[in-house]
gemmi code that builds the backbone of each chain (N, CA, C; Angstrom):
import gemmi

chains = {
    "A": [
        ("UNK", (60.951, 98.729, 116.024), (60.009, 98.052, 115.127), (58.812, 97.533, 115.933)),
        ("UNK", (57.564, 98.165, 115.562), (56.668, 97.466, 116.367), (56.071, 95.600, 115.901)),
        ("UNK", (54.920, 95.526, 116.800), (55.222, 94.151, 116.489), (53.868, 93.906, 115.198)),
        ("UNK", (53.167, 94.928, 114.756), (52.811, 94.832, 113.391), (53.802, 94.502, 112.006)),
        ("UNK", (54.953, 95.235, 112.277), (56.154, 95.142, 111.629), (56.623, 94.132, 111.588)),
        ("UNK", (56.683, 93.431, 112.783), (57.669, 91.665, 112.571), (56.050, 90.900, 112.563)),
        ("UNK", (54.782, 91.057, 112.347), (54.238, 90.472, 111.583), (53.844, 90.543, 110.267)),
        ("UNK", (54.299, 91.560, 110.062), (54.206, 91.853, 108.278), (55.352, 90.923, 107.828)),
        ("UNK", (56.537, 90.962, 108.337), (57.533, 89.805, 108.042), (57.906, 88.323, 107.972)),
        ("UNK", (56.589, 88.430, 108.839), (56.990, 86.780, 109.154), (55.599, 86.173, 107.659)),
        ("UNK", (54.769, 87.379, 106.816), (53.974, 86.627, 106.245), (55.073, 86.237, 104.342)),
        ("UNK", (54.310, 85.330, 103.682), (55.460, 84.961, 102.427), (55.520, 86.070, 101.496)),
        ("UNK", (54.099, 87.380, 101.319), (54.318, 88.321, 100.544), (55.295, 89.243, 100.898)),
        ("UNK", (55.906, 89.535, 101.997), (56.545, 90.493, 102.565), (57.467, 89.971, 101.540)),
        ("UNK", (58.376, 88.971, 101.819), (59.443, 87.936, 101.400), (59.245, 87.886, 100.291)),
        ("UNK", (58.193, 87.850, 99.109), (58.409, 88.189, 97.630), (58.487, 89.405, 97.294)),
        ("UNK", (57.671, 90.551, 98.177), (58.330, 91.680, 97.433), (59.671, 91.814, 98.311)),
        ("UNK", (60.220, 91.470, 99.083), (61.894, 91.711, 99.260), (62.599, 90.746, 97.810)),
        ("UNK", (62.028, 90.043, 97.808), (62.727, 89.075, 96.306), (62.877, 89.580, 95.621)),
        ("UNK", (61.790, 90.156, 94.439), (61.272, 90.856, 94.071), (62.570, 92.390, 93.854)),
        ("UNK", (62.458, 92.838, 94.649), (63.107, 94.187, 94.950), (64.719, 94.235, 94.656)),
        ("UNK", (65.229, 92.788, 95.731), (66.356, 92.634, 95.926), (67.601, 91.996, 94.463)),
        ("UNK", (66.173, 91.285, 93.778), (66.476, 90.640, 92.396), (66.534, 92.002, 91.377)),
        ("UNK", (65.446, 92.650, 91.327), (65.532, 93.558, 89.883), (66.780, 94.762, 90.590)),
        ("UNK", (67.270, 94.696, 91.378), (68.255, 95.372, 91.908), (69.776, 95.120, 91.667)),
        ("UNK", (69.935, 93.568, 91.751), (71.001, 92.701, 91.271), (70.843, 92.802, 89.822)),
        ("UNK", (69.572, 92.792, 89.069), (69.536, 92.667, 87.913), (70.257, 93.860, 87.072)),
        ("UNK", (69.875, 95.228, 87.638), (70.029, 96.345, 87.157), (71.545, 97.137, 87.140)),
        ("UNK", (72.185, 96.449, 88.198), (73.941, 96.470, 88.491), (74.586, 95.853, 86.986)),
        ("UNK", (73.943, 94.561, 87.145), (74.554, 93.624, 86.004), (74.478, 94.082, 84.876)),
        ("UNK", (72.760, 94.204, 83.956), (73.112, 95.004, 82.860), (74.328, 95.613, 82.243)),
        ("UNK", (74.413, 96.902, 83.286), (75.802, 97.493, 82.257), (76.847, 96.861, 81.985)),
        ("UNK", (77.186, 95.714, 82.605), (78.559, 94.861, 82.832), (77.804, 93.633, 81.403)),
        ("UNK", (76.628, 93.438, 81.177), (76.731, 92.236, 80.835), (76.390, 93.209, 79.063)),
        ("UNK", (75.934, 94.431, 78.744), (75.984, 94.923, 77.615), (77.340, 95.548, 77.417)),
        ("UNK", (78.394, 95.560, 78.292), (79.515, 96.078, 78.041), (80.337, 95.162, 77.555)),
        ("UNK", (80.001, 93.354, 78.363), (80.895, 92.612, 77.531), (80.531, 92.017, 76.226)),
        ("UNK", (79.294, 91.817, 75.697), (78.710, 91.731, 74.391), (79.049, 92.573, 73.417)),
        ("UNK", (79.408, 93.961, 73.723), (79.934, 94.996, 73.083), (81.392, 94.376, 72.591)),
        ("UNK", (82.245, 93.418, 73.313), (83.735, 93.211, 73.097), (83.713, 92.871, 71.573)),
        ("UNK", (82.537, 92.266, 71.240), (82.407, 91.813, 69.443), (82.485, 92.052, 68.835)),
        ("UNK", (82.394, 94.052, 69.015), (82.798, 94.693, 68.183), (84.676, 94.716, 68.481)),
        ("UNK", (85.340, 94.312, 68.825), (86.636, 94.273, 68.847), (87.208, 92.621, 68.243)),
        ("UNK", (86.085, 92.492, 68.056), (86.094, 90.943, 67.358), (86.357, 89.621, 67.705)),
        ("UNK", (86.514, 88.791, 67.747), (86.074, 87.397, 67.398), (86.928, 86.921, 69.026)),
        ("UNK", (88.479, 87.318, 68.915), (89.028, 86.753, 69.370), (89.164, 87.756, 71.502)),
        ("UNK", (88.510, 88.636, 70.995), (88.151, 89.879, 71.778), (87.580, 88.724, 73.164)),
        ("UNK", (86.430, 88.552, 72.446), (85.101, 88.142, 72.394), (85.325, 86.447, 73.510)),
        ("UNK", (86.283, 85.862, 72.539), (86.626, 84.607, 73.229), (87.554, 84.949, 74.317)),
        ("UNK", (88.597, 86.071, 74.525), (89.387, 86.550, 75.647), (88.597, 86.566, 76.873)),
        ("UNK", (87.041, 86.674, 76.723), (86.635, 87.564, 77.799), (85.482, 85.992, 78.215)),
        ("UNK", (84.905, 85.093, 77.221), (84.627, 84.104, 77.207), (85.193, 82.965, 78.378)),
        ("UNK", (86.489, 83.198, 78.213), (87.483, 82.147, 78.792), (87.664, 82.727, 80.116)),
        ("UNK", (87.599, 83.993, 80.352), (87.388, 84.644, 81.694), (85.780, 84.435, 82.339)),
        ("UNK", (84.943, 83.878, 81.856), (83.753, 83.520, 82.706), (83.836, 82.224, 83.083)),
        ("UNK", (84.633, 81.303, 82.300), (84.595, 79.881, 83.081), (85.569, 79.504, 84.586)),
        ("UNK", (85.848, 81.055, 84.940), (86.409, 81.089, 86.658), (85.233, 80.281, 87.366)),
        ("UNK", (85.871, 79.964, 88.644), (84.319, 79.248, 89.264), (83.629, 80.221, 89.582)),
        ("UNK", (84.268, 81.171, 90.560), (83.483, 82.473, 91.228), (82.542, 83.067, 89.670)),
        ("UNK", (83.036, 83.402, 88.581), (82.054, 83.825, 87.935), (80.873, 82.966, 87.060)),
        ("UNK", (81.514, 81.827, 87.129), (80.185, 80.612, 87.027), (79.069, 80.743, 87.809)),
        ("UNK", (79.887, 80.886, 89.183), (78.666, 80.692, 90.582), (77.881, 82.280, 90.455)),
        ("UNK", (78.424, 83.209, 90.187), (78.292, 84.566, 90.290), (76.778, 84.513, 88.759)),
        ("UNK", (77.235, 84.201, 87.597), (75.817, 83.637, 86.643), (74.632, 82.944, 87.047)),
        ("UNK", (74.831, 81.831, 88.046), (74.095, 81.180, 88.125), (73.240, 82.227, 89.430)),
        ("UNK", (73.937, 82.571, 90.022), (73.229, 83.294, 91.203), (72.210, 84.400, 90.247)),
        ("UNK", (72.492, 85.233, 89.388), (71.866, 85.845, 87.906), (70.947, 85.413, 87.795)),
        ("UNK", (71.347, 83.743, 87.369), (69.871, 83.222, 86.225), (68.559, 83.459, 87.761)),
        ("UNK", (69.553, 82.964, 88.825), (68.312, 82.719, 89.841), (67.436, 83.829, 89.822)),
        ("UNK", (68.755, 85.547, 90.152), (67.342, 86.501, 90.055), (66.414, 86.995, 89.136)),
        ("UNK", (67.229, 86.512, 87.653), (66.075, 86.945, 86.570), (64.927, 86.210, 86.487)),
        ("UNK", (65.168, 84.625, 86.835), (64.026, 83.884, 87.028), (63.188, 84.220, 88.303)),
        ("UNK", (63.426, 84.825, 89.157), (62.853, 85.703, 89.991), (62.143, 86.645, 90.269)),
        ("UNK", (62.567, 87.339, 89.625), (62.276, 88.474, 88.747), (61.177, 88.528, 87.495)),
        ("UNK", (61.262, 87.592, 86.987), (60.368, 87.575, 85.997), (59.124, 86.532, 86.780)),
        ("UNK", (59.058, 85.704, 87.466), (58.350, 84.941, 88.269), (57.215, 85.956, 88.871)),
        ("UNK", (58.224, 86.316, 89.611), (57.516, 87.596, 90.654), (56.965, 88.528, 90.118)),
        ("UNK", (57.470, 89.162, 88.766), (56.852, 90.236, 88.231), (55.634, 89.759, 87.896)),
        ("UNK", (55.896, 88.136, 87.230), (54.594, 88.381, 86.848), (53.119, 87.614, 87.669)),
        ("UNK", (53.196, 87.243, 88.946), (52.732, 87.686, 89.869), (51.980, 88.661, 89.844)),
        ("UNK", (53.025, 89.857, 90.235), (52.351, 91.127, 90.538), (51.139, 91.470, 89.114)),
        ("UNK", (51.713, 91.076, 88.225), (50.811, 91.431, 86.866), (49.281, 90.935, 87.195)),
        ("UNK", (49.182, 89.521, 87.686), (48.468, 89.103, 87.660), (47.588, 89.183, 88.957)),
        ("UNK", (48.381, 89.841, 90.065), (47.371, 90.689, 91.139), (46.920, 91.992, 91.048)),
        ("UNK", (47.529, 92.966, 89.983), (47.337, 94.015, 89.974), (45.970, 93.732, 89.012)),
        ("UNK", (46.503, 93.384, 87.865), (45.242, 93.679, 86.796), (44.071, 92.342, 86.209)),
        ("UNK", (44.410, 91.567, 87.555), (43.535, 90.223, 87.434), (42.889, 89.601, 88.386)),
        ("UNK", (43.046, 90.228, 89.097), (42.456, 90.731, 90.496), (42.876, 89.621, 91.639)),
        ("UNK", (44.036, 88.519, 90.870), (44.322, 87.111, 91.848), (44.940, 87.296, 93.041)),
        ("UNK", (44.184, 87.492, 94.120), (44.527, 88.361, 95.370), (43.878, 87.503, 96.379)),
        ("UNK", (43.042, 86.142, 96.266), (42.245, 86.108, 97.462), (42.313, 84.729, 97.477)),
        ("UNK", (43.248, 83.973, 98.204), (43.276, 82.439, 98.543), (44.600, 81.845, 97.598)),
        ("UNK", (44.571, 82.532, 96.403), (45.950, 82.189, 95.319), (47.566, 82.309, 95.988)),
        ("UNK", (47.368, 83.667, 96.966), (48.925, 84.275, 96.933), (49.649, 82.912, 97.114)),
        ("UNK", (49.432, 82.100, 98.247), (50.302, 81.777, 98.518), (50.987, 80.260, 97.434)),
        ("UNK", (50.037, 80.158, 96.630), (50.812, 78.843, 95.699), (50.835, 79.589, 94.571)),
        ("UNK", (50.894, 81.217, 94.527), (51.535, 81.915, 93.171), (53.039, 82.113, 93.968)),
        ("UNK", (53.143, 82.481, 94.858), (54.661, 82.460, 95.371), (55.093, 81.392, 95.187)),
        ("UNK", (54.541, 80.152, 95.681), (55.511, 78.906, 95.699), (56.008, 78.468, 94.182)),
        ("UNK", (54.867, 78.558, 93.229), (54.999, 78.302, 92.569), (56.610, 79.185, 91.458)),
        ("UNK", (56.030, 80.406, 92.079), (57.189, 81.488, 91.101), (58.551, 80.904, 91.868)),
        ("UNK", (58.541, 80.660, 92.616), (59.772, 80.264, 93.365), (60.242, 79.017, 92.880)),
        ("UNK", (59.423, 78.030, 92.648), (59.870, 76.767, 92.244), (60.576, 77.145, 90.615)),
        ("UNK", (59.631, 78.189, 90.049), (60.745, 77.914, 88.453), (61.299, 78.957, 88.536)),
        ("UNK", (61.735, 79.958, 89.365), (62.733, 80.488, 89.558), (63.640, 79.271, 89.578)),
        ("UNK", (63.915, 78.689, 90.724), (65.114, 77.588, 91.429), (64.996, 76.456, 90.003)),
        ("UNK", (64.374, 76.233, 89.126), (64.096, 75.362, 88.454), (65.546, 75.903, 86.948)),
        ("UNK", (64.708, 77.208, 87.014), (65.579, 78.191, 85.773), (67.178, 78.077, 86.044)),
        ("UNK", (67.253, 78.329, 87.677), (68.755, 78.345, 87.825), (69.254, 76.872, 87.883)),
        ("UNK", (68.639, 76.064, 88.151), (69.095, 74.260, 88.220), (69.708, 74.105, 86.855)),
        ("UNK", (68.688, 74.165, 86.220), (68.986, 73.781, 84.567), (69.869, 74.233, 84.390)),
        ("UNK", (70.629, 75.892, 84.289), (71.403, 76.663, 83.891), (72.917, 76.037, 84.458)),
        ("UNK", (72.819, 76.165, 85.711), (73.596, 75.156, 86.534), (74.243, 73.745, 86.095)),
        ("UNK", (73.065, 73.062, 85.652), (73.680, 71.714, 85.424), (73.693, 71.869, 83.737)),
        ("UNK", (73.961, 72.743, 82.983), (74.495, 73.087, 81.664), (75.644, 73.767, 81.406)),
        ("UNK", (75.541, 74.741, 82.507), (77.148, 75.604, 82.381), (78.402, 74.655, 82.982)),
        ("UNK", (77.954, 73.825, 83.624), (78.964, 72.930, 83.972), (79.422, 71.368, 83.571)),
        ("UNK", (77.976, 71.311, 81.817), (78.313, 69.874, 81.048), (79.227, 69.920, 80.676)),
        ("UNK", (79.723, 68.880, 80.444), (81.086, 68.944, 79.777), (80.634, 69.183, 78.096)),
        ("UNK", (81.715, 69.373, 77.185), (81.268, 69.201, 76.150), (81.545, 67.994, 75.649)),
        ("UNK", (80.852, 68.218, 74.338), (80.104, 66.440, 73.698), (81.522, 66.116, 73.238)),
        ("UNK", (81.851, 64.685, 73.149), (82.953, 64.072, 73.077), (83.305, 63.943, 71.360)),
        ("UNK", (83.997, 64.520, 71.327), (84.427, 63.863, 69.600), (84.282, 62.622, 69.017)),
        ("UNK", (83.216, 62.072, 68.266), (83.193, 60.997, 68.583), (84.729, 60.049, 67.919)),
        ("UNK", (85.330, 60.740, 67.300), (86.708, 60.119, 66.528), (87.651, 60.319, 67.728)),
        ("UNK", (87.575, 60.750, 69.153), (88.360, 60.507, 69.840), (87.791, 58.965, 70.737)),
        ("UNK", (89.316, 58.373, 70.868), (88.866, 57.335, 71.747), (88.488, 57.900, 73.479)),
        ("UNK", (87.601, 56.920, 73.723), (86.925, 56.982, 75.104), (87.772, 57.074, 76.136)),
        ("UNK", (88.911, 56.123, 76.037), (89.746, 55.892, 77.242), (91.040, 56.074, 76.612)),
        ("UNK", (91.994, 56.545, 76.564), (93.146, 57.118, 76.417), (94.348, 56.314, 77.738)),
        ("UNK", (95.007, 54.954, 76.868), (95.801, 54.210, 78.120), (97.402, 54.525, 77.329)),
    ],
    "B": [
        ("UNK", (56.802, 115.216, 91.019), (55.931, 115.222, 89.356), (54.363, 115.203, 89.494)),
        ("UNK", (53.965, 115.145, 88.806), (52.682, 115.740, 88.822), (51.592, 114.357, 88.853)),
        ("UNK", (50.519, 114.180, 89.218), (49.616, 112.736, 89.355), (49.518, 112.330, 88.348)),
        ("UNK", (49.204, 112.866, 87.360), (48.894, 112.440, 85.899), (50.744, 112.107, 85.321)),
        ("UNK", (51.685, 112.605, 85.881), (53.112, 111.848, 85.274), (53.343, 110.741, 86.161)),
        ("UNK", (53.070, 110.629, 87.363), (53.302, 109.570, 88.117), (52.102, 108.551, 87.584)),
        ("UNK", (50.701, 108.800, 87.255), (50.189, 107.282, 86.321), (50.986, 107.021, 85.389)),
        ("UNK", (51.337, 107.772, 84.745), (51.971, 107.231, 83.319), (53.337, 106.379, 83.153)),
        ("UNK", (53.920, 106.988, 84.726), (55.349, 106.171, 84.641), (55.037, 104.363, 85.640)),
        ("UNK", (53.944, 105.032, 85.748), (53.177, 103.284, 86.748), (53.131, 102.416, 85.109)),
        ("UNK", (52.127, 103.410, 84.538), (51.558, 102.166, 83.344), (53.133, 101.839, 82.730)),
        ("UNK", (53.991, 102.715, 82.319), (55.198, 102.108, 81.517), (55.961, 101.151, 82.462)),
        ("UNK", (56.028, 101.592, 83.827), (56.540, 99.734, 84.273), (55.748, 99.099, 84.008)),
        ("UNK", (54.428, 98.923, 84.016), (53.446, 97.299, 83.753), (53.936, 97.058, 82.608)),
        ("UNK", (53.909, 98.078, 82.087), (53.551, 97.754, 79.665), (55.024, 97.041, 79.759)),
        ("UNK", (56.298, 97.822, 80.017), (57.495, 97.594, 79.977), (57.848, 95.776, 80.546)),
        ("UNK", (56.990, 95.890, 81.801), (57.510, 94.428, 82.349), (57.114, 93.154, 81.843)),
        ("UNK", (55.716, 93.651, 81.017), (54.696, 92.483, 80.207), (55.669, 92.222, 78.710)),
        ("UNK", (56.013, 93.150, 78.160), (56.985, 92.886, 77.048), (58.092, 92.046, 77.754)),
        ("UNK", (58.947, 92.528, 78.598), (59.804, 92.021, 79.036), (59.933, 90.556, 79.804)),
        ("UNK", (58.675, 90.157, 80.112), (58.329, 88.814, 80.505), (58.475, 88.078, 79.562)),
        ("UNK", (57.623, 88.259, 78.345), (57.998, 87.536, 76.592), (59.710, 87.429, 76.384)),
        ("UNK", (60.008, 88.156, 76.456), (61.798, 88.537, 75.861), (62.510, 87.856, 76.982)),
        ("UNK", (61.887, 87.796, 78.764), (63.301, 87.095, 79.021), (62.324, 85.720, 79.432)),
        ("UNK", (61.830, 85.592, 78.916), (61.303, 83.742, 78.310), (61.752, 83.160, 77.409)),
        ("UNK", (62.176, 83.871, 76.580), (62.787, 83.540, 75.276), (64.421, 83.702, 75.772)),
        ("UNK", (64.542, 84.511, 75.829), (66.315, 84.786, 76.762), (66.793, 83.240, 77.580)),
        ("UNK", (65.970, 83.218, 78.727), (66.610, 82.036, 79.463), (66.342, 80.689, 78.680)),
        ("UNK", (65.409, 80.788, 77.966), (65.550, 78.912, 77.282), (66.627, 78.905, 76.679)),
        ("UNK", (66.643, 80.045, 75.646), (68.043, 80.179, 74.524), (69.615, 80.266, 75.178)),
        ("UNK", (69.345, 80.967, 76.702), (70.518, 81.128, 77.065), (70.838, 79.459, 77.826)),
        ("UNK", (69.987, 78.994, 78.307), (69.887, 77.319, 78.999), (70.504, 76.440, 77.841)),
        ("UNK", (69.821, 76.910, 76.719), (70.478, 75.873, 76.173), (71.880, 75.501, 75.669)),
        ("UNK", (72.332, 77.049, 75.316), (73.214, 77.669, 74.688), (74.061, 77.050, 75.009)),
        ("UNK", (74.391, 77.620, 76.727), (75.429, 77.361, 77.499), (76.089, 75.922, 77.534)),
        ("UNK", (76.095, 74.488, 77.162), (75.885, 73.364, 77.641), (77.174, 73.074, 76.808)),
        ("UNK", (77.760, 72.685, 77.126), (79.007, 72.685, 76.418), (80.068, 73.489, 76.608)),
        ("UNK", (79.941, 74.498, 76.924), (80.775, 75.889, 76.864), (80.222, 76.780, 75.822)),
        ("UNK", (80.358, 78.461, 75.663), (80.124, 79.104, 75.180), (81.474, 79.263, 74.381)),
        ("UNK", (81.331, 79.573, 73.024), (82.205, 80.399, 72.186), (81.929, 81.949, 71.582)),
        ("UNK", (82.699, 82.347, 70.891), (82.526, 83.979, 70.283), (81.798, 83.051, 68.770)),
        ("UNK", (81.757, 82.299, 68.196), (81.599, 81.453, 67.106), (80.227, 81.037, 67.276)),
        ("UNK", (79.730, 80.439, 68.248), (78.687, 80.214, 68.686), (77.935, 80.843, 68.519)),
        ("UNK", (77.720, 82.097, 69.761), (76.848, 83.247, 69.875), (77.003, 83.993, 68.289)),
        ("UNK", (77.960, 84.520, 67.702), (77.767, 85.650, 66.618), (77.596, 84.575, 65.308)),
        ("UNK", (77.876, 83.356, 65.411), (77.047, 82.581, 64.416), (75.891, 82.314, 64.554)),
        ("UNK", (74.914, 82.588, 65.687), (73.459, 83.165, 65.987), (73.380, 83.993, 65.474)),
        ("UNK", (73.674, 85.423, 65.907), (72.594, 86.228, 65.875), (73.458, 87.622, 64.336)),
        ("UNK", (74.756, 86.737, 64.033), (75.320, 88.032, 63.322), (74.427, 87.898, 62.058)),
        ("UNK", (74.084, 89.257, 61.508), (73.426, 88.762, 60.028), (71.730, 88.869, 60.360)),
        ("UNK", (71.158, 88.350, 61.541), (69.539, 88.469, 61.636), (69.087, 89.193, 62.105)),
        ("UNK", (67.903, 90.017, 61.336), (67.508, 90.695, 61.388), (66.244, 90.221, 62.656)),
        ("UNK", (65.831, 89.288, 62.814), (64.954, 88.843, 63.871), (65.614, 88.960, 65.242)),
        ("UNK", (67.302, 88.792, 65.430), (67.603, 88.580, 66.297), (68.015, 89.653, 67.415)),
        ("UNK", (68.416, 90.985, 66.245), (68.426, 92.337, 66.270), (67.049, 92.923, 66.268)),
        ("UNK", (65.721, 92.693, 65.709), (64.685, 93.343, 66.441), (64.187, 93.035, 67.672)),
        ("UNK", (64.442, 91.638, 68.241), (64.021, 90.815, 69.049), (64.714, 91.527, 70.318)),
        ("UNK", (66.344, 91.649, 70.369), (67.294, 92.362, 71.508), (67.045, 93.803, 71.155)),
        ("UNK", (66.476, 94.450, 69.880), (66.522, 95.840, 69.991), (65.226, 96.173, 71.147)),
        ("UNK", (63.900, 95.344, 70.537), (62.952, 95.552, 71.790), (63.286, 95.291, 73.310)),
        ("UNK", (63.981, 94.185, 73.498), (64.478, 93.761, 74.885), (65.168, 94.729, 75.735)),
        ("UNK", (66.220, 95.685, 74.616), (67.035, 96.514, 75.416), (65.829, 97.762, 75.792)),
        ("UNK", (65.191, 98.418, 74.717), (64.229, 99.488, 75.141), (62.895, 99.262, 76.181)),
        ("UNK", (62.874, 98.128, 76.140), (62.042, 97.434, 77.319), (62.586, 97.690, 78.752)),
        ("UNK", (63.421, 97.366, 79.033), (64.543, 97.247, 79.729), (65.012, 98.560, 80.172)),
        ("UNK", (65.336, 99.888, 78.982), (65.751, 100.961, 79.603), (64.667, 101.040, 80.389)),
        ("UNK", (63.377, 101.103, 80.195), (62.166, 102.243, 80.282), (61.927, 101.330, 81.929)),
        ("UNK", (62.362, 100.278, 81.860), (61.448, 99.483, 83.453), (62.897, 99.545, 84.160)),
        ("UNK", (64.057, 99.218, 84.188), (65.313, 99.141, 85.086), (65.244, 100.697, 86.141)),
        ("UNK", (65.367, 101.737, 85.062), (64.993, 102.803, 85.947), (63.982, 103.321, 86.314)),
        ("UNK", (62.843, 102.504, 86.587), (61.567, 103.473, 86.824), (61.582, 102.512, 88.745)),
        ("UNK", (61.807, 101.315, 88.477), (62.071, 100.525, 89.385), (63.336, 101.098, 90.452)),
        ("UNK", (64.631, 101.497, 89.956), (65.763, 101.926, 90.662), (65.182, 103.426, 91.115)),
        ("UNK", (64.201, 103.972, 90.418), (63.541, 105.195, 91.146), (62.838, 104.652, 92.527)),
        ("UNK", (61.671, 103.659, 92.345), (60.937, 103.838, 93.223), (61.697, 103.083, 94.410)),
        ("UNK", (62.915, 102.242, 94.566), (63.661, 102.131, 95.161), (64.268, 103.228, 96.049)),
        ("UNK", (64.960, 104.001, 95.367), (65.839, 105.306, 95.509), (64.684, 105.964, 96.385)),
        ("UNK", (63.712, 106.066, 96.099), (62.153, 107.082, 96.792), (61.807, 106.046, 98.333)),
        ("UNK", (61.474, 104.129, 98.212), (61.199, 104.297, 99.412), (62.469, 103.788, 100.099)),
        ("UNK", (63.278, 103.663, 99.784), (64.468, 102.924, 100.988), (65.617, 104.125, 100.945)),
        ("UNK", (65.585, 104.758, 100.471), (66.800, 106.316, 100.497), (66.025, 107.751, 100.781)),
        ("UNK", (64.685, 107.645, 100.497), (63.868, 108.756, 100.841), (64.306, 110.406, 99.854)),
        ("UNK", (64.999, 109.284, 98.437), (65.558, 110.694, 97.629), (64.739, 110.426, 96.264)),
        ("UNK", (64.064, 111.687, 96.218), (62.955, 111.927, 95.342), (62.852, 113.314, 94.962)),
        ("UNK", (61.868, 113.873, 93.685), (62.083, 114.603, 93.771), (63.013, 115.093, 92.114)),
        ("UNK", (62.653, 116.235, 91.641), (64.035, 116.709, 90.607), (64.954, 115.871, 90.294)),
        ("UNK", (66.000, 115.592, 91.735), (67.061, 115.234, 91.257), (67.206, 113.648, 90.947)),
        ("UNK", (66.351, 112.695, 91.472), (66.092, 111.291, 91.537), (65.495, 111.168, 90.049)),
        ("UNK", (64.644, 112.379, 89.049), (63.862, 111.723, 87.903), (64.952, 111.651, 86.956)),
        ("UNK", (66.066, 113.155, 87.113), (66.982, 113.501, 86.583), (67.872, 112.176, 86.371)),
        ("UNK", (68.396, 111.619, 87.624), (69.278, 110.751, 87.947), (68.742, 109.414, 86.967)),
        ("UNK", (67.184, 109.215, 87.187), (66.486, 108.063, 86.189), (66.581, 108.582, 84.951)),
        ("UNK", (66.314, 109.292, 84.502), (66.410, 109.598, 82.813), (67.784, 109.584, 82.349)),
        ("UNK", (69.389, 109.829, 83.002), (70.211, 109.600, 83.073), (70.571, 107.838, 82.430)),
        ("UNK", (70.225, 107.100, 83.918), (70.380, 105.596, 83.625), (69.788, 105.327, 82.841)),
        ("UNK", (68.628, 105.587, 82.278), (67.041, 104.834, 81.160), (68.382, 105.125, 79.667)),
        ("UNK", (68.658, 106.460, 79.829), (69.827, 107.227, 78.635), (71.265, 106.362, 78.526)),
        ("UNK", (71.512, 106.052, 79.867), (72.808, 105.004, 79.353), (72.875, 103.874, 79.198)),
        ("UNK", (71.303, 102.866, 79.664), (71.303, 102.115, 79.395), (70.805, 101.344, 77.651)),
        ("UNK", (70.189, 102.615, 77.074), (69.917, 102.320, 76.177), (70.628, 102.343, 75.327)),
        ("UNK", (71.573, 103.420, 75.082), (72.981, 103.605, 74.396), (73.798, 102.037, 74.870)),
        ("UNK", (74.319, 101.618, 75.698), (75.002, 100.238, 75.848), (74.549, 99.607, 75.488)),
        ("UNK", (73.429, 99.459, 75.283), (72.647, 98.419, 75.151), (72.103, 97.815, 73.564)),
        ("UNK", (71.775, 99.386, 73.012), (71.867, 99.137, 71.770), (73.025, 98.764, 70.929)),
        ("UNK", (74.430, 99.589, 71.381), (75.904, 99.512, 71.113), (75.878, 97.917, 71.515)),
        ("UNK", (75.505, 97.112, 72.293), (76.126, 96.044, 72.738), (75.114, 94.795, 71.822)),
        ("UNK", (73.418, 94.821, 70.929), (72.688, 94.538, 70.227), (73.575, 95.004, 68.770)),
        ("UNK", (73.849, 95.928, 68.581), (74.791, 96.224, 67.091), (76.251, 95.331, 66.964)),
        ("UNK", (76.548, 94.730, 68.335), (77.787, 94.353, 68.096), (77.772, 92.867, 67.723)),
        ("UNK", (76.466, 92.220, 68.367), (76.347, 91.012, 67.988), (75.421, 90.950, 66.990)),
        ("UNK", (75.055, 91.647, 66.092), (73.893, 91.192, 65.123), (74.519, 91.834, 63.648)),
        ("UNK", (75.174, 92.946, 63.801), (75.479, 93.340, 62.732), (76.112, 93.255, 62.094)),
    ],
}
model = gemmi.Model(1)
for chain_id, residues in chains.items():
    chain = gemmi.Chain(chain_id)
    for i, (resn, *xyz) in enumerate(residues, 1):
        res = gemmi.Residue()
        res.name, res.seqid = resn, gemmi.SeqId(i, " ")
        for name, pos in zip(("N", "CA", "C"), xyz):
            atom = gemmi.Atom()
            atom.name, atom.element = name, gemmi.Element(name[0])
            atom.pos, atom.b_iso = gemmi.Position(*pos), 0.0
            res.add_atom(atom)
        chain.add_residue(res)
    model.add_chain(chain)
structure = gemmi.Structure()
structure.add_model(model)
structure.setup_entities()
């Protein structure tokens, strides 16, 4: 690798299109798995909740949330590129359009994060403390 | 492929990814919110079973989706595998073909 090469790396665009790349890549694996289990509905209701109760594993909690990160990534970054390709925002912007796509990327997966793991809302006809 | 098929499959990733920016904006709020509590089969198909908005909305998302997943897993396949060519467009029209079939099959299962 010459050393044009490990300076193309060390700049932040290199690092969004590896994001970029590495995300709609993760994204494109998932698809078939995530239209195959939506499909269970057609086997119905209880199909549906079988396969439900199999995502609240931790590994596949953590395995979603790692998801939301690259679609918010993914869509961050894409649209980025939208807006350097056909808007010409190329000259002094890049680097707080990256930060920025990055921040609601990590923002998209926070939220998702601290929702897939609320508890649910309390009945309110159950008592609070149970002695 | 020929210059004039290689613009055209450029413009359908842009067109494809600009739709698809709308749809998964709408995707992650709905799915953010969704989730908060736990998900049920009751939940989700008491959304979307029955609407017709909710089924044009995922019917565009999925055909969005075929047309940009593989044009992207091409130009992948072309610069980091160096396989291009016949058998790489073949291989994309393949995935664009199965993803749209699942995809629609998997939009019919929750809306209809």
């Amino acid at each position: 690798m010459t050393m044009v090469d490990w300076r193309n790396r060390g700049h932040p665009a290199y690092w969004a299109f590896l994001v970029h790349r590495v995300s709609g890549l993760a994204l494109a694996l998932f698809l078939p798995l995530h239209f195959i289990a939506l499909a269970q509905a057609l086997n119905g209701v209880d199909a549906l909740n079988t396969f439900l109760a199999w995502t609240r594993a931790p590994w596949v909690t953590a395995s979603e949330i790692a998801i939301v990160l690259a679609l918010g990534a993914h869509l961050t970054g894409g649209l980025r590129l939208l807006l350097v390709e056909f808007f010409g925002w190329s000259r002094g912007v890049q680097q707080a359009l990256i930060a920025v796509a990055a921040g609601i990327a990590l923002a998209c997966a926070l939220l998702f994060a601290l929702n897939v793991n609320a508890q649910p809302v309390a009945d309110p006809g159950r008592p609070l403390l149970r002695l | 492929m020929s210059a004039r098929t290689e613009t055209w499959t450029w413009l359908a990733q842009r067109a494809s990814a600009a739709v698809l920016a709308i749809c998964v904006v709408v995707h992650l709020a709905m799915m953010i919110g969704a989730v908060r509590g736990g998900l049920s089969a009751a939940d989700i198909l008491g959304r979307t079973r029955g609407s017709a908005a909710w089924a044009l909305f995922y019917g565009l998302f999925v055909v969005a989706v075929s047309i940009h997943a593989p044009l992207g897993l091409r130009t992948i396949a072309s610069e980091w595998l160096g396989w291009r060519g016949r058998g790489a467009d073949a291989a994309c029209a393949m995935i664009a073909l199965s993803l749209l079939a699942l995809g629609l099959l998997a939009v019919g299962a929750v809306t209809l």
